[in-house]
N, C-alpha and C positions, 0 to 999 in steps of 0.2 A: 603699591604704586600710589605717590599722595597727587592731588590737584595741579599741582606745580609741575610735573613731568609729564601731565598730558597736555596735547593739544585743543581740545575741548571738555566739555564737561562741566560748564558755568547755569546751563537750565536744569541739569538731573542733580535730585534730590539724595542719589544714592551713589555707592563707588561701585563700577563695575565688578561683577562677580567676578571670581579665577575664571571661574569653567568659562566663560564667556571670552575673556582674555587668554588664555591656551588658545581657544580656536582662531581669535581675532589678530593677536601680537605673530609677527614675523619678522622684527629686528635683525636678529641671529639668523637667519637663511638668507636676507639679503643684505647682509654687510660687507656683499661684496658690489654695493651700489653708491657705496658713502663716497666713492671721489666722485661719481656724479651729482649726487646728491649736495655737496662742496661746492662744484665748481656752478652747478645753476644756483646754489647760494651767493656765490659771487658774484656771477651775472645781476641777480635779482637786486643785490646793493647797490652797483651801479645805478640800476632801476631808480630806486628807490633815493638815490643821492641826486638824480636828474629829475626828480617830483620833489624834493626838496623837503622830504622823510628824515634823510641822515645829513649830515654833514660831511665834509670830506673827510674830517678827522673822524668822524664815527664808521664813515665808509672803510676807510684804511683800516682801523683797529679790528672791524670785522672780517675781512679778508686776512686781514694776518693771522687773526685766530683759526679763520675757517684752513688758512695752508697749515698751522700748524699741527690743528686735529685731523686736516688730513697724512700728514708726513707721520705721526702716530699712528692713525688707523693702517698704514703701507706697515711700520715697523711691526706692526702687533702689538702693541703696547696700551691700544685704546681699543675696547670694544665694547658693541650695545649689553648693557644687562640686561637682565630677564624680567626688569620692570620697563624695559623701551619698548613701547608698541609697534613701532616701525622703524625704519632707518632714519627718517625726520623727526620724529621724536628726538632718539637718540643725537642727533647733529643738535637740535636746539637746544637739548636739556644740558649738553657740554658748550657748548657757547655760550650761554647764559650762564652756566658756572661760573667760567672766568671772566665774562665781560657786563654781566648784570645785565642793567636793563638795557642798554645800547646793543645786548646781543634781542633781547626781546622786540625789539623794533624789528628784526628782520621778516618776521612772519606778514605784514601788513600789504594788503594787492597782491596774494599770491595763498593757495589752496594744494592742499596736500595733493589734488587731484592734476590739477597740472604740473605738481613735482612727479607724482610716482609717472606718469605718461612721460616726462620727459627724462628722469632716470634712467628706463630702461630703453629706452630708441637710444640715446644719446653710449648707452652701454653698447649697445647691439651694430650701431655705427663706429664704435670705436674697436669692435671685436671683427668685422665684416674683412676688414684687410690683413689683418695677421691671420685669418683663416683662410684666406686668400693663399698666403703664402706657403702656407700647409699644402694646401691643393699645388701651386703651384710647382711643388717641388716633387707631389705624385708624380705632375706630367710630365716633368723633368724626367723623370726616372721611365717611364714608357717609353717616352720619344727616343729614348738611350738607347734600351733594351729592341726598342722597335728597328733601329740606325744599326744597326749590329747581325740585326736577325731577317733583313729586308728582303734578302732573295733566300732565305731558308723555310723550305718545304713543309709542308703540314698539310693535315687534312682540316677542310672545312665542314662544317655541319650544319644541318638543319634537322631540327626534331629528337638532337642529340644523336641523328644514324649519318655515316659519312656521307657529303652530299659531292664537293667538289675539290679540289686541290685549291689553297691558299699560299702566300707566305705567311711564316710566324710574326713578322714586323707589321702587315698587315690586318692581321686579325687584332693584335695589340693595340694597334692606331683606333681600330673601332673602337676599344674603350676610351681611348687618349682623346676621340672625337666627342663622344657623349657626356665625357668629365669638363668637357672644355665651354660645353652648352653649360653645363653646372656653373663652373665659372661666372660665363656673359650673364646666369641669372642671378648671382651676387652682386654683380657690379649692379646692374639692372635695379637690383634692389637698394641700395646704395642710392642710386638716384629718386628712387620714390618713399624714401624714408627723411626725403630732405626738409621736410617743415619742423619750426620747433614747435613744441606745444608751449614753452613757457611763455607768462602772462595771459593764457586762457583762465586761470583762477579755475575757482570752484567748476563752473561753466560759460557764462555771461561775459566774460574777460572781465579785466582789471578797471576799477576807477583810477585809481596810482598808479599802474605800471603802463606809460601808455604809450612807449617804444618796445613793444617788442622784439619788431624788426633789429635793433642794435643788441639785445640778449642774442638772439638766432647768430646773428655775427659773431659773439664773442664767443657760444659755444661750439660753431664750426656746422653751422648748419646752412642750408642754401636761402633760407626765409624763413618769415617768421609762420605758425597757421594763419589760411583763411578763415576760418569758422572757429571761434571758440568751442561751441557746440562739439563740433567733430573731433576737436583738437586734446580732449578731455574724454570722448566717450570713445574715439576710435582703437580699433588694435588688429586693423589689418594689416598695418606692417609688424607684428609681433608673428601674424600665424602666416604671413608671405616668407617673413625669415625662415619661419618653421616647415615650409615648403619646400622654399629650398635646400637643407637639411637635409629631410627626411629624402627628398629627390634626388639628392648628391648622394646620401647614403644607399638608398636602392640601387641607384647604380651602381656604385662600388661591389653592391654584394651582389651583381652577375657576375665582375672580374672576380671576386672572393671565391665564391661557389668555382670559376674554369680553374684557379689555382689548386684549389681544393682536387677538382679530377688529376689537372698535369700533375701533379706529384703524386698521385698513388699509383701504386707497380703497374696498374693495368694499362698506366697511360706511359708514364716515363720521362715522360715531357719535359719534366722540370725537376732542380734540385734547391732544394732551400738552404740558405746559407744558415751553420749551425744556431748565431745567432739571433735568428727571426722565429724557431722552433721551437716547440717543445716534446719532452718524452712522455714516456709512460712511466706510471711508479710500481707496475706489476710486469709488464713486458719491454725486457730494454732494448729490443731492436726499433721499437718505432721511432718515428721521426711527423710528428703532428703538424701543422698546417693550423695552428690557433689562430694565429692575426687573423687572417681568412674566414673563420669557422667566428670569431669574437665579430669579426665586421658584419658578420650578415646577421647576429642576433641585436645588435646595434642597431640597425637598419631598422628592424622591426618595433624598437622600442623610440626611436625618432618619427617613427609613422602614429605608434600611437600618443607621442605629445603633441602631433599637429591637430589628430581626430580629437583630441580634450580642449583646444585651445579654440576649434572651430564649434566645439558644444559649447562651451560657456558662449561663443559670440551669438550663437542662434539664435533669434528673438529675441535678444536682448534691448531692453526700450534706453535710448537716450538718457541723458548723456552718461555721468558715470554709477558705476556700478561695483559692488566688492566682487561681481563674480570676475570681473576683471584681471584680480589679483591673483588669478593662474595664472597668467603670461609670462609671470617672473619664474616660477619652477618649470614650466614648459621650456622656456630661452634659454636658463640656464645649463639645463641639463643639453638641449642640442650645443651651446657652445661647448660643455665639457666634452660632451662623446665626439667629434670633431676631435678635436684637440688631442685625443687620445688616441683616434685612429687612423688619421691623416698623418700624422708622422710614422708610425709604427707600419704601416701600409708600404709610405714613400722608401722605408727600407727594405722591408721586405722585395719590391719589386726591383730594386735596384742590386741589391747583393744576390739577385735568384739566379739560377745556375742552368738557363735552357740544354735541350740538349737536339739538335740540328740532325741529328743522322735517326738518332728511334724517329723525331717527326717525321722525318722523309721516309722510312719504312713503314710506317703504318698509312703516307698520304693516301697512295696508290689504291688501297684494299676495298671491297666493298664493289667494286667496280667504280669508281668514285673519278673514271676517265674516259666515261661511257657518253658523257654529253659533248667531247672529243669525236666522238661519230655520228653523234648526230649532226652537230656543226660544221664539220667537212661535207657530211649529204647533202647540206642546204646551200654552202657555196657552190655547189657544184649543179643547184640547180633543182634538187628534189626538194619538192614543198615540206615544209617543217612536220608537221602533221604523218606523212609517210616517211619520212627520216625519223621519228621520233617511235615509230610502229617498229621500224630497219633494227635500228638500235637493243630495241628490244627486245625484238627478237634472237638478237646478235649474244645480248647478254644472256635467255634464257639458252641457249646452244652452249653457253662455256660454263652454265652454274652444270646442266647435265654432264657435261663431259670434264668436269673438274679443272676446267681450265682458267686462265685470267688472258681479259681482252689481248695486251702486251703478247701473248705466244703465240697467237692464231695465224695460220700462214695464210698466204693468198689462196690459195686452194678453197679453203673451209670459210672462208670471206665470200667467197663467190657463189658457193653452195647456199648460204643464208641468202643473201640478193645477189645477182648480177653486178648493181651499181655498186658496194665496194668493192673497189680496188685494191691495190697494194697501195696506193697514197695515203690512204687514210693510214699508213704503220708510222708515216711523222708527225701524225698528229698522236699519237697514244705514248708521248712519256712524260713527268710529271714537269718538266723545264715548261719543254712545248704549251703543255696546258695552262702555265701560270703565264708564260711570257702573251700568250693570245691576249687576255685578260686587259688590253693597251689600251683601252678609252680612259680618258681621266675618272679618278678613282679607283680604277681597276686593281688588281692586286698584282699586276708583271710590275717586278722586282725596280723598275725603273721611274714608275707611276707611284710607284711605293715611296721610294727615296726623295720626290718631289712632295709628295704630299708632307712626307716632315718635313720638308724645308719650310711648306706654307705652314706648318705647325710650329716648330721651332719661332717663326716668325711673330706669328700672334701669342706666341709663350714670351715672349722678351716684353713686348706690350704691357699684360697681363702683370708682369712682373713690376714693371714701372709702376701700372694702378697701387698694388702691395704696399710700396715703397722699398721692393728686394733690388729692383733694377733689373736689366736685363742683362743676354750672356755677355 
């Protein structure tokens, strides 16, 4: 690599070792930053054509060239070699090829440090909405499945052991709820990733470039920075992105993980559409559950690029810093993993194959319609506390006599306590139980279908943000 292809290098007496530059050069890992890298090239001409640096004609020549190495670097036809230090390197060292010194003018009021800070926001803002879309089209596929499955029976859980009867459309919607907070904290992020850093320069800001404010405009940002200082040295919107990730994927992999049960024989729950599956290459009856089983070690591995990206920030002194230059294989990788499991997911749960009748035969079991007796004692006037002793008393009488709550006649009701009745025999079936359930959010089949409508509603929104549009 001679003196020419780097961007500094005019006070040292020596050319950088290899070994020095293997650890230092990362061209080739992010040249998938060059159209940003471009387009704040463009911005910055402008810049620099409005301090009266360039010419219009020099401005234009450079923009044209900077679209053309970009329409190259899209075809693959242009890429950094392995004497480009960085991606700006590379972008200068091919502008200056072809345009000589008029491409060397570009570099003047402006510092590798507030390119790479504004590369990758301006990456990560351009990635925020088509990941959106991805999400979006999960929720799509719950809401569906949830619209469908709304008064169908299941059992609900707590601690993994059956607690209470649910609908399947309801227990659904709680993920389609907790994915949808994921969402709002994309958008969310979106809004606080909105300053540019370009023209913070090195740190100091620019003597030349002294509209920032109109770069910020030209590259779709809300303002320009406050603080040079921060504008350069920050990367709290790097590891908030990385929050949100690793947060949207955690979640994902509680749904992963109940997929994961509903289809094994013991549950029944669910069937996976062949093409969401995969086999075995020694036993050909199985039918795997990978999406599921790939998202929840996904998950694990987006948690720990946020824990890497929040050690390099830790005590880290003003302004910038190379240890900085984690944030670019931290980001990227949470954009790919996304990318790869947000769709493959959105199918999976869309083509799954519930199955309504095994749910409603296992809802009942466990006595799982026992707080059906207690809640009849307490309308009726017995303090919660001794309806809740009644009850259980009640249950331990039919685990002895091998019975289930549902068979027990008035007779053997009345032997455990006086106060129940034969009344409490309309409260013990699994409709009854679900349809109680009426307060808003509850889970009877009618609070259920309202709730996706207020979902369905804010998924059309959501979708507008995207630019998918809504239904």
């Amino acid at each position: 690599m001679n003196q020419t292809t780097r961007l500094w290098g005019g006070r040292f007496r020596k050319p950088p070792d290899p070994r020095m530059m293997r650890l230092s050069s990362a061209a080739s890992a992010h040249a998938r930053l060059a159209p940003q890298d471009i387009a704040g090239g463009k911005a910055h001409a402008a810049e620099l054509q409005r301090a009266g640096l360039l010419s219009q004609s020099e401005a234009e020549t450079i923009v044209a060239t900077l679209d053309a190495i970009a329409n190259e670097v899209a075809a693959g036809t242009l890429l950094p070699s392995a004497d480009d230090e960085d991606i700006h390197t590379f972008v200068e060292r091919v502008l200056i090829a072809r345009i000589g010194a008029t491409g060397a003018k570009l570099r003047a009021g402006r510092s590798r440090n507030d390119q790479a800070a504004n590369n990758l926001k301006l990456y990560l803002r351009q990635q925020a909405r088509p990941l959106g879309a991805m999400l979006a089209e999960l929720l799509e596929a719950i809401a569906a499945q949830s619209e469908v499955h709304a008064a169908s029976v299941c059992p609900g859980f707590t601690h993994l052991q059956s607690a209470q009867p649910v609908t399947f459309g309801h227990w659904l919607m709680a993920h389609g709820q907790v994915l949808a907070r994921d969402a709002g904290r994309l958008q969310d992020w979106e809004k606080r990733s909105g300053q540019s850093p370009l023209g913070a320069a090195a740190l100091a800001g620019s003597a030349i470039a002294l509209t920032p404010e109109l770069s910020a405009k030209a590259l779709g940002y809300d303002g320009p920075f406050e603080n040079s200082v921060d504008a350069v040295g920050a990367r709290d919107h790097v590891a908030e992105f990385l929050f949100v990730a690793a947060m949207l994927l955690t979640d994902l992999s509680r749904l992963a993980e109940e997929v994961t049960l509903w289809t094994s024989r013991q549950f029944g729950w669910v069937t996976l559409d062949d093409a969401f599956a995969t086999g075995s290459s020694i036993m050909p009856q199985k039918k795997n559950p990978d999406i599921a089983e790939i998202s929840r070690g996904r998950a694990a591995r987006l948690t720990g690029d946020l824990v890497a990206m929040l050690g390099a920030l830790k005590g880290l002194p003003l302004a910038y810093n190379r240890d900085l230059a984690e944030d670019k294989r931290a980001a990227f990788d949470a954009v790919d993993v996304l990318s790869e499991v947000l769709p493959a997911f959105a199918g999976l749960i869309a083509s799954m194959e519930p199955h309504p009748a095994v749910m409603r035969a296992q809802a009942g079991t466990g006595f799982a319609l026992a707080t059906e007796v207690a809640d009849y004692l307490a309308r009726k006037g017995v303090p919660f506390a001794e309806a809740h002793e009644i009850t259980g008393a009640l249950v331990r009488y039919c685990e002895e006599m091998g019975r289930d709550l549902e068979t027990i006649d008035p007779i053997e009701l009345r032997a455990v306590d006086p106060r129940l009745d034969e009344g409490v025999k309309a409260c013990l079936t699994l409709d009854a139980a679900v349809a109680a359930r009426s307060g808003f959010g509850g889970t009877a089949p009618a609070r259920v279908v309202e709730q996706i409508e207020r979902f369905n509603a804010w998924l059309d929104g959501f979708k507008a943000w995207t630019g998918e549009g809504g239904r």
